[in-house]
C-alpha positions, -999 to +999 in steps of 0.1 A: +391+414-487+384+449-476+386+462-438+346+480-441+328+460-419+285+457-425+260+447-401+229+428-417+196+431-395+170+405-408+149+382-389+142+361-412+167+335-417+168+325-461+172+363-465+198+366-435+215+337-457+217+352-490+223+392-478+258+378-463+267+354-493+264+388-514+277+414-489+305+387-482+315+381-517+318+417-523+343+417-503+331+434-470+333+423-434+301+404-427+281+409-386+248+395-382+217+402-361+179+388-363+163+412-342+163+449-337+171+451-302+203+427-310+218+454-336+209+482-316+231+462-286+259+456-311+258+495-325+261+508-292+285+489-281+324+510-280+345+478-275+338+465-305+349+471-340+331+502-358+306+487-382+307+509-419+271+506-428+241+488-417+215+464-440+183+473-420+155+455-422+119+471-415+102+448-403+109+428-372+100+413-341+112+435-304+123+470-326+112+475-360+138+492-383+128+526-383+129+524-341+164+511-348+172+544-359+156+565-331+177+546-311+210+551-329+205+580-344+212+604-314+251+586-305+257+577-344+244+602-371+264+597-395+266+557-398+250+551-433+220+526-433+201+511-459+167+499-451+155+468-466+117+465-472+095+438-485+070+463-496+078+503-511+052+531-504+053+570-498+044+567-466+073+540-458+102+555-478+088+594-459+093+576-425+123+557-432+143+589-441+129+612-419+142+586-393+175+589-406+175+558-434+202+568-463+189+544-489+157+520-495+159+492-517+127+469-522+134+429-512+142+409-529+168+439-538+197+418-569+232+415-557+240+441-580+219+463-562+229+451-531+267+458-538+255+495-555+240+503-526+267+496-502+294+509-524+273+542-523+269+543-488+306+539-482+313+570-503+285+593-498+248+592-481+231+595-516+200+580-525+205+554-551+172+529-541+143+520-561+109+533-557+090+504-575+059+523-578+077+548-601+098+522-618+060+505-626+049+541-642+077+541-664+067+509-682+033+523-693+042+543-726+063+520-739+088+537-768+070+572-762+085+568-721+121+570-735+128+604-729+159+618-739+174+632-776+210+625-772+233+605-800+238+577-777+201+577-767+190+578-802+212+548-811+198+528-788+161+537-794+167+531-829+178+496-824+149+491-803+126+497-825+134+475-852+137+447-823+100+448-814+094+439-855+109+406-848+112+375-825+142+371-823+160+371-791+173+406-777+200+409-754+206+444-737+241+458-721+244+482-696+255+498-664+233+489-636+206+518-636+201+529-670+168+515-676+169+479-692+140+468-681+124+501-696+137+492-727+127+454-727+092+467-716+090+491-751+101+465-769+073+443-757+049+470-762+059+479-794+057+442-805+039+416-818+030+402-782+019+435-769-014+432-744+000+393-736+019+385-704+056+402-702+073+387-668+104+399-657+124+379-636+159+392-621+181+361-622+206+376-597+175+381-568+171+345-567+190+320-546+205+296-564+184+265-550+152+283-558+165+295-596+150+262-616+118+259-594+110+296-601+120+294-636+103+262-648+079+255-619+075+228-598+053+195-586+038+193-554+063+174-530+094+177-556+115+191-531+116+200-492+086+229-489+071+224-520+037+221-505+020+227-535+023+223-573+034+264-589+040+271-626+071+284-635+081+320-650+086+307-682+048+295-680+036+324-665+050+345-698+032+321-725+024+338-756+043+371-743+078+378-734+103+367-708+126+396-698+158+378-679+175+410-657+209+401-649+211+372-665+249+369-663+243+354-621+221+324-632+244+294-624+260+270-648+237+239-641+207+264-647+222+275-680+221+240-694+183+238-687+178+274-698+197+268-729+174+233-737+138+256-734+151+287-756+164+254-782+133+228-777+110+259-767+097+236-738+108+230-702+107+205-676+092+215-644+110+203-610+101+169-601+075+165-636+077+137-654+065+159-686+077+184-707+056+218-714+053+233-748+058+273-743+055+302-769+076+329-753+104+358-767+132+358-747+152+393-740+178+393-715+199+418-699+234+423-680+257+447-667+285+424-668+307+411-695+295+379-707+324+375-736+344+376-703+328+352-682+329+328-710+363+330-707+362+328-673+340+292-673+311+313-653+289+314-685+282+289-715+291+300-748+262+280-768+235+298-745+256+332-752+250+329-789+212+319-783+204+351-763+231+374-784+211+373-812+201+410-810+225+430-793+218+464-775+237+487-753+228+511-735+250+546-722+256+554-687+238+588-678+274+603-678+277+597-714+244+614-725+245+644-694+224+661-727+199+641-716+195+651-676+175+684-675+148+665-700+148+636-676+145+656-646+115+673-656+102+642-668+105+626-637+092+658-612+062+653-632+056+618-627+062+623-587+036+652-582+013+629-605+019+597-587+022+608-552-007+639-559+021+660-543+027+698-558+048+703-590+081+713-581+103+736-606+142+736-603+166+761-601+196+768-625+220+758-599+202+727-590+200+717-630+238+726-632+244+701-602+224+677-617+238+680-654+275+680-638+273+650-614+284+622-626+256+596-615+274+563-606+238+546-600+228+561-636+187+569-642+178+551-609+199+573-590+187+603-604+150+595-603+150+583-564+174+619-556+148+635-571+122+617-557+142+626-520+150+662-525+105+666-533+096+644-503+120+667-483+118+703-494+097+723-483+103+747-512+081+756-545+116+753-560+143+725-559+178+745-547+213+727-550+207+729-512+180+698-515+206+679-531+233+676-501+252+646-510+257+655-546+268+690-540+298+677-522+313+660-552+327+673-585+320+663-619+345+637-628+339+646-666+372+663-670+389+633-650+376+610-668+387+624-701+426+630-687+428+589-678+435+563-705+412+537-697+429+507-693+412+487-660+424+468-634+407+449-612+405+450-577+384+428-556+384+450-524+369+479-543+352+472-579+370+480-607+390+510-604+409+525-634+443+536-635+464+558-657+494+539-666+515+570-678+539+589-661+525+620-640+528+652-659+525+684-644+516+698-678+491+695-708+494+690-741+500+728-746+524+731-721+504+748-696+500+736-661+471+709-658+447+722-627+449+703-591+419+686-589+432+665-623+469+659-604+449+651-572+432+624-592+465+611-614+482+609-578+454+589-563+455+566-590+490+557-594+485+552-554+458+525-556+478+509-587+511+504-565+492+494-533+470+468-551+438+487-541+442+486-506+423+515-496+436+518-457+472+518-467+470+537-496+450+570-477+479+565-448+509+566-475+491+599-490+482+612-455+445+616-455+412+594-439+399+564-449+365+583-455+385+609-478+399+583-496+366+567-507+350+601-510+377+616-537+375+580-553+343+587-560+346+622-568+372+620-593+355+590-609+380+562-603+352+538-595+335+515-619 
């Protein structure tokens, strides 16, 4: 259980409930409030234990979100807050930061997202939301969207490709952010089923009363609400494809039923007497291990085979770097296209930054700091200046290749790696390795003998709690 403490503001109660079951099992320090003026009370309030970041949301009764932060701003600049938003727009995501927001993610944001988002915010301000209107554009081109020329890329897109000339089921692996529902969209495109229905559906945004109704669809009175009779995603992708995001946080009982409709290719709506005949192709996705959660009991092995059929993995950003300067000129186009905002070039510097950084929320983090640093500047020219947060950490490129990678995990902060080796003040030539990589091998072996503890590990080494984090981060220790 980590010590960082985060306050949820959300008046509405079914997404109060399932923002602290995710922000609780990640391990955090859970305070609630259902109005604005309650969470400004609690901010403000000295006596009581300093809150590490904030889960605003914009829309409430008394104070809306973005008055929130007029009010807090001026005693508490630096507290990070992440506003929380039914809807995403220019004009929103503008007013939110200019208020003081650090992140935006769209409700219903996935746990995943959710646990990115604070794990950002605890290390640095950056901006690792998602602007759906963008995310929408990307989908349009299907394999011609892909941008990028890098081996790693290349793999992938090649393997894409010969999955749209089949039905078979595709499952595709990846660090959250890297664009799998990009890919699953080309696919679609490029298949058989292009111009019918493709549905995506992100198993981990759903709670896990609602999973079956919204899955298979429901009768009218089959449960407590169900006013009304509603067909289920799998209906609602008939003749097209089903794209399963995350697929990995549908429960067990759901897997069985799941497991019956890819088999029987025919479901059972909730409280239906009858089974529906549907004609769907199923690709899935996940940024978790499934091989491991089978081990685990947390995922069935007979549904693993049926979506495993097809297998394809995407690189983090930090493996195909290549890959960044053609991506960010892609996207700078599509924002002055989109938001009929001028063309903005970028400077050397700023490419070098961008090229360096090591992007720990991958494609989506680099498209929405992009997307910041042109709402923001008031430049022709993007400077490493409009990039604040990311100039204030290192490439981890050269940490990352002096670690074995051997993981432990940690529950209190992700997965962290550690180097299990002895520390060596020098390199394979016998010259003296450089500070920044002993900085890193120290911190390391620190969070391996204190079991992760981040608060007692930065007093043994004699730094903050905020320094800690933000050199975790920096040299890349975080997974």
């Amino acid at each position: 259980m980590s010590d960082r403490r985060v306050l949820i503001v959300e008046d509405e109660l079914t997404q109060l409930v399932l923002l602290e079951s995710v922000v609780s099992k990640a391990g955090y320090i859970v305070e609630k409030a259902m109005t604005g003026r309650e969470a400004v009370n609690r901010l403000i309030d000295r006596n009581l234990p300093e809150v590490d970041v904030v889960l605003l949301d914009l829309v409430m009764p008394e104070l809306t979100g973005i008055e929130v932060l007029e009010h807090i701003r001026p005693t508490l600049p630096n507290l990070p807050v992440v506003m929380l938003t039914s809807k995403s727009s220019i004009n929103t995501v503008v007013k939110a930061m200019q208020a003081g927001a650090n992140d935006f993610l769209v409700k219903p944001a996935s746990a995943e997202r959710i646990r990115t988002a604070l794990a950002a915010a605890m290390e640095t301000s950056s901006f690792v939301g998602e602007i759906a209107p963008m995310q929408e554009s990307l989908n349009e081109n299907g394999f011609d969207g892909l941008v990028g020329n890098s081996t790693a890329m290349n793999n992938a897109l090649s393997l894409a490709k010969k999955a749209s000339n089949a039905s078979i089921p595709v499952l595709i692996e990846g660090e959250s952010g890297v664009g799998k529902e990009v890919f699953a969209n080309a696919i679609h495109d490029a298949s058989l089923r292009a111009g019918k229905p493709f549905v995506a559906v992100n198993c981990g945004a759903i709670p896990e009363n609602l999973v079956e109704s919204i899955l298979f669809g429901h009768e009218k009175g089959a449960f407590t609400g169900a006013t009304e009779k509603r067909i289920g995603k799998f209906q609602e992708a008939d003749g097209g494809t089903l794209f399963l995001d995350e697929v990995g946080e549908l429960p067990l009982d759901v897997q069985v039923k799941l497991l019956r409709a890819l088999q029987e290719k025919e479901i059972d709506p909730v409280g239906s007497r009858h089974s529906i005949k549907v004609n769907i192709r199923v690709i899935s996705a996940t940024n978790r291990n499934l091989t491991s959660q089978v081990r685990n009991g947390a995922f069935r092995e007979d549904l693993l085979y049926r979506l495993n059929v097809f297998p394809i993995s995407l690189p983090p950003l930090r493996e195909r770097r290549n890959d960044v300067p053609a991506l960010t000129e892609h996207f700078l186009e599509r924002i002055a296209n989109m938001e009929g905002l001028p063309h903005k070039n970028i400077s050397d510097t700023a490419m070098s930054l961008l090229s360096s950084y090591h992007w720990p929320g991958n494609i989506r983090q680099l498209q929405n700091a992009l997307f910041r640093a042109v709402i923001l500047s008031e430049s022709e020219t993007l400077n490493a200046d409009d990039f604040p947060h990311l100039s204030d950490m290192k490439s981890s490129s050269v940490a990352e290749e002096a670690f074995p990678k051997r993981s432990i995990t940690d529950p209190s902060f992700g997965n962290i790696r550690y180097p299990e080796a002895a520390l060596n003040l020098e390199d394979t030539e016998g010259q003296f390795r450089r500070l920044n990589e002993l900085e890193a091998d120290i911190i390391s072996k620190a969070l391996k003998k204190y079991n992760g503890k981040m608060t007692e590990v930065a007093r043994r080494l004699g730094i903050g709690r905020s320094t800690l984090y933000r050199k975790v981060a920096e040299h890349g220790l975080e997974q």
